[in-house]
C-alpha positions, 0 to 999 in steps of 0.5 A: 917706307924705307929711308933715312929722315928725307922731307919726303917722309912727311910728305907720306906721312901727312898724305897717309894721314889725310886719305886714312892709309897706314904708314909704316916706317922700316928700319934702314939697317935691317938685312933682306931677311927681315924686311921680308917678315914684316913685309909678310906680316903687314902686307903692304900695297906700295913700297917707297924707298929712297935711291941710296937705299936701292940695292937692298930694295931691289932685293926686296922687290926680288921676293915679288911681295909688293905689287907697286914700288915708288923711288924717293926723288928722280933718280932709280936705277930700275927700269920696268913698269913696276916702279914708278918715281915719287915726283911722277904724277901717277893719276889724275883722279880726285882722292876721295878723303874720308872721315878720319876718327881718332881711334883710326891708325896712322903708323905702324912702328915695329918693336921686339917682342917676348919671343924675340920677333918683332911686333907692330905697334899700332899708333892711331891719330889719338895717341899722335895728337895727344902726345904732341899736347902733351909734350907742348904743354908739359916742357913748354914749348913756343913757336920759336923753338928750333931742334935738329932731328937726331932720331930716325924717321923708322922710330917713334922718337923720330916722329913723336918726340919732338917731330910732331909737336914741333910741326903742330906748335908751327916751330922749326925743325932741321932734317938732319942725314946720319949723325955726325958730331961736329956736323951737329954741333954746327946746325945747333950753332948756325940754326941757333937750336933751342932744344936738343934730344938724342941718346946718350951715345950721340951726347958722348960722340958731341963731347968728345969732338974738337969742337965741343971745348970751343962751342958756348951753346948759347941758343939752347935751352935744354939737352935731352937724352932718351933711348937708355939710360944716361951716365951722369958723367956724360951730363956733367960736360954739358953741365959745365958749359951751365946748360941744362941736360937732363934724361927722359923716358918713354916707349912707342906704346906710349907716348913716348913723352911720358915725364918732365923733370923741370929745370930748378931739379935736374942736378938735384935728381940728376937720375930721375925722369922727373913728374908726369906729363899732362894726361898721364895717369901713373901706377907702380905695381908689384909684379907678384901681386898687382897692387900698387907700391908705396913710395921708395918701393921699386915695381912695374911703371904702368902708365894710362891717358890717351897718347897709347897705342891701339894693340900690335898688329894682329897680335891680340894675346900680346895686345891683351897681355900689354893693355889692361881692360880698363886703359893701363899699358904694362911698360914692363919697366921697373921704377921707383918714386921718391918722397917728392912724387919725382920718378927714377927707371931702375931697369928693364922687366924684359931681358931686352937691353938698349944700345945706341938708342936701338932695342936690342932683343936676346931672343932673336940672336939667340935663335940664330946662334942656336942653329950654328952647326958648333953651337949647343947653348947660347945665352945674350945678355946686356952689359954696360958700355961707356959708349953704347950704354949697352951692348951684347955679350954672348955665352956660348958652348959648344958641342963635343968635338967643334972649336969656334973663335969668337971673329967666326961667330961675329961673322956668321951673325953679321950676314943674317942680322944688322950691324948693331944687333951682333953682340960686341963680346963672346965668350966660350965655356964649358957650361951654362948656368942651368935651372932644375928644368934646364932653363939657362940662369941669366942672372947667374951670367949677369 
């Protein structure tokens, strides 16, 4: 699937999960180049794609991976037998449908992994149905709730967050086109919006819109905000106008609804996550030793219950390395637990870095980097960003006798990787910071 957040998107995804199909969401602003590896690596039997979104899966179609391809609504510009439109009746014939077990797979939601190349978390009917449990639970939702749906349907904080749950409880969920801060500020009003998730950059672009001074909110009853970490300044707009605004935290490999920081602590622990959801067994480890933390020490969040994922995608040394024999999901973030039990993200094990909400992995520009002709080294670290809550910055040398400016590096990135994945910031030195095996030392760059 290839679309930005369309009703038809639910359509696949309850008709994937009713015949025991996979769905597997593709993230809109990938270029050509790596829509084909995931094709490749998930081998898919039909594409559907949404008509604004044509002249990249044309491209697509031009590498003849995918035998059946299926426009979104009426109109496509392709005109042969190999493309048919979603509103056609393609058979008559009676689908059979199976017996769905928990443990069968629904989504396929890709992520990074540690050598920078994308993994396929595979979400089975299990993980999707109790996280939805959870989460009514946990943050007590009620048939009566109201949200507009910031995050993208290719994320699983599009579909688990609150898409799912809402769904399932019979409450009310508004289809939202690309982020627009005033727009939003309009639904939330017109719809009279009861809860509102997003990251913390779209939090900062609400704010900061002419409308935001003159708006009460007086539908909602929490502001959420997930994907990275949010600055206080940032809640404490929201504060003003005396509604609650809070972070949360989760992953696609679990849940992603993990945590529940009740209303009476939020400006108490204005950092914390808050307490476990229901069925959700907790560790906190030390990396060197594996044995568990006391209270006030920081180690790896391990987390346990039945909202986690099956393994990634014909990737079993990378499932193993993240699933523990007996049920624990390594998160690979690090946190710390206060004298009360409340929870607090100090930061990432992995180098990956979080911007606007998109995972964001070193790794993989790297790679590219290191094939430009002029390049010797390059190393991509996160840095804060008042905006993003994150972005890049690239080191670079060169190789004897080669000049760079960082605008022609920005370029060449920006035909071979999307948009939000090219470092903001680029800086040339003579040397890198090197280790005795001639391991390049981030944190001395950091």
């Amino acid at each position: 699937m290839f679309s930005t957040n369309r009703i038809e998107c639910l359509d696949l995804f309850l008709a994937t999960g009713k015949i025991g199909a996979i769905l597997v969401p593709f993230n809109i602003r990938l270029s050509t180049q790596e829509l084909e590896y995931l094709i490749k690596k998930t081998s898919p039997s039909i594409f559907f794609y949404e008509p604004r979104l044509e002249e990249k899966a044309l491209e697509v179609k031009e590498t003849n991976l995918i035998k059946k391809n299926v426009v979104m609504g009426n109109k496509s510009i392709l005109d042969d037998t190999t493309t048919q439109k979603m509103t056609e009746k393609v058979s008559s014939s009676k689908v059979e449908r199976p017996v769905i077990n928990f443990e069968d797979p629904h989504l396929i939601l890709f992520t990074g992994g540690t050598t920078g190349l994308p993994k396929g978390a595979v979400i089975p009917h299990r993980l999707i149905f109790w996280n939805s449990v959870n989460t009514i639970l946990s943050w007590s939702l009620t048939p009566e709730d109201i949200q507009p749906l910031l995050f993208p349907l290719f994320h699983t904080g599009g579909w688990n967050v609150l898409l799912v749950p809402f769904y399932h409880l019979g409450a009310k969920t508004i289809l939202m086109g690309d982020f627009d801060p005033e727009e939003t500020i309009k639904v939330i009003e017109r719809e009279k919006s009861t809860v509102v998730i997003g990251v913390p950059t779209m939090f900062h672009a609400m704010a900061n819109s002419p409308l935001f001074k003159e708006t009460n909110f007086n539908s909602v009853k929490i502001f959420i905000s997930g994907g990275a970490p949010c600055p206080v300044a940032i809640m404490e707009r929201y504060w003003a106008k005396n509604k609650p605004f809070k972070m949360g935290y989760g992953l696609t490999e679990v849940g992603p609804n993990n945590f529940y920081l009740p209303e009476k602590e939020i400006k108490k622990r204005p950092t914390s996550v808050g307490l476990p959801v229901f069925h959700c067994d907790t560790r906190i480890i030390d990396t060197k030793t594996n044995h568990d933390v006391k209270k006030g020490d920081v180690g790896e969040l391990l987390l346990k219950g039945p909202h986690i994922f099956s393994g990634y995608w014909e990737e079993p040394e990378e499932t193993r390395k993240t699933i523990e024999q007996d049920g624990w999901v390594h998160t690979g973030d690090l946190v710390m637990q206060d004298e009360d039990g409340f929870y607090y993200i100090v930061g990432r094990r992995k180098e990956m870095y979080i911007s606007g909400g998109e995972n964001i992995f070193p790794v993989e520009i790297e790679e590219i980097l290191f094939k430009h002709p002029a390049v010797d080294l390059a190393a991509v670290i996160g840095v804060p960003d008042e905006k993003w809550g994150e972005v890049g910055k690239a080191f670079l040398t060169l190789k004897q006798g080669n000049s760079l400016k960082p605008e022609e590096i920005r370029k060449y990135l920006a035909t071979k990787l999307a948009k939000y994945k090219v470092p903001k910031y680029f800086e040339i030195r003579d040397s890198l910071p090197l280790s005795a095996t001639g391991k390049i030392l981030k944190r001395e760059l950091k």
